[in-house]
N, C-alpha and C positions, 0 to 999 in steps of 0.2 A: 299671685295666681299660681294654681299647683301644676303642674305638665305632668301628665300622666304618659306613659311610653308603652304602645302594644306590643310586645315581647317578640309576637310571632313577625309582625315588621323588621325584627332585630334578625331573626334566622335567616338566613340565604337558604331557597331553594338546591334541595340536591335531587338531581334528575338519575335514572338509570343510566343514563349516559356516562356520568363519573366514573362509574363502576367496572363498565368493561373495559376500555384499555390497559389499569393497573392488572385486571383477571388475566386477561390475555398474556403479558408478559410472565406473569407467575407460574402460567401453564405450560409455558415452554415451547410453544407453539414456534411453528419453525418461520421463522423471521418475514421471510417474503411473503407469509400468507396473512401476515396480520390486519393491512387491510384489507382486503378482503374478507377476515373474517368479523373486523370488526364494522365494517358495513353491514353484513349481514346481518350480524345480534342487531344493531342499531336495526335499521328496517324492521326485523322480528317484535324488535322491544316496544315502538313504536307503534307498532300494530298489537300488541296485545294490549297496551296501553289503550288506544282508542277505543278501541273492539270491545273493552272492558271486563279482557277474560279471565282477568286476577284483578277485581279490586281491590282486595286485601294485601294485597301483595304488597309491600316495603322498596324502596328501589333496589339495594341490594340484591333483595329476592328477585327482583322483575330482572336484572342486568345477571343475574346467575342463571336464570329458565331461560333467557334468549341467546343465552352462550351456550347453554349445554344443547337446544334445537339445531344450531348451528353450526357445534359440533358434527350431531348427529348427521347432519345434512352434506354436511362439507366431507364425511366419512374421516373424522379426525378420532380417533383411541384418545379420547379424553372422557372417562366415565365421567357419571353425575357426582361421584365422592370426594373426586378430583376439586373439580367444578365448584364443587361446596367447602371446599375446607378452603381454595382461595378465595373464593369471597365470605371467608368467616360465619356462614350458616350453618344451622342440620345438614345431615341430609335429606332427613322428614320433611324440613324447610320444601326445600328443592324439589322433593317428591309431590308433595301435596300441589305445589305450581306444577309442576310437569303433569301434573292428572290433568288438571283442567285447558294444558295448552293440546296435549297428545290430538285430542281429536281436532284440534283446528290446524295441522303442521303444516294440511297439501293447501293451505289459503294462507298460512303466514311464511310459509318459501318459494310462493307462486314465483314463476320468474325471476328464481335465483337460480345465479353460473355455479357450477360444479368447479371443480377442480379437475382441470385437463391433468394425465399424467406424462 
């Protein structure tokens, strides 16, 4: 008998999730706010995900737009070029996702904490 093997069975899923903790350290982000902010992308990523406002979107890509929203949100100086060159994208990449998340930001950071100073 011949066994045949489905390849894509062979792959492990990689979720956006992978993606942002390694980002976050490479960004330099200051220590104590990592989780936090990586709660945040995650929540973000999660919800663009569902929401299905990138479904083109790669995980890399999807874990680089819900970090650089979260940036923005969290009021972290971490531009989008930053953002893309640690997760090894464009920044076209990142741009092109960031057009389609911009207008959903006040529904995908509903009910996120700021950062007290």
């Amino acid at each position: 008998a011949t066994v045949f093997l489905d390849k894509k069975a062979d792959i492990a899923t990689t979720s956006f999730r992978h993606y942002l903790e390694p980002a976050i350290l490479r960004l330099e982000t200051p220590r104590a706010l990592h989780g936090h902010i990586l709660d945040l992308a995650t929540r973000i990523g999660t919800a663009i995900d569902e929401l299905g406002i990138c479904p083109e979107t790669t995980p890399s890509s999807l874990a680089a737009g819900s970090l650089t929203l979260a940036c923005m949100y969290l009021e972290l100086d971490k531009p989008p070029a930053a953002i893309a060159k640690v997760r090894a994208i464009s920044l076209a990449t990142l741009q092109k996702c960031m057009k389609r998340v911009m207008p959903w930001k006040d529904v995908l950071c509903k009910g996120a904490v700021k950062i007290l100073d």
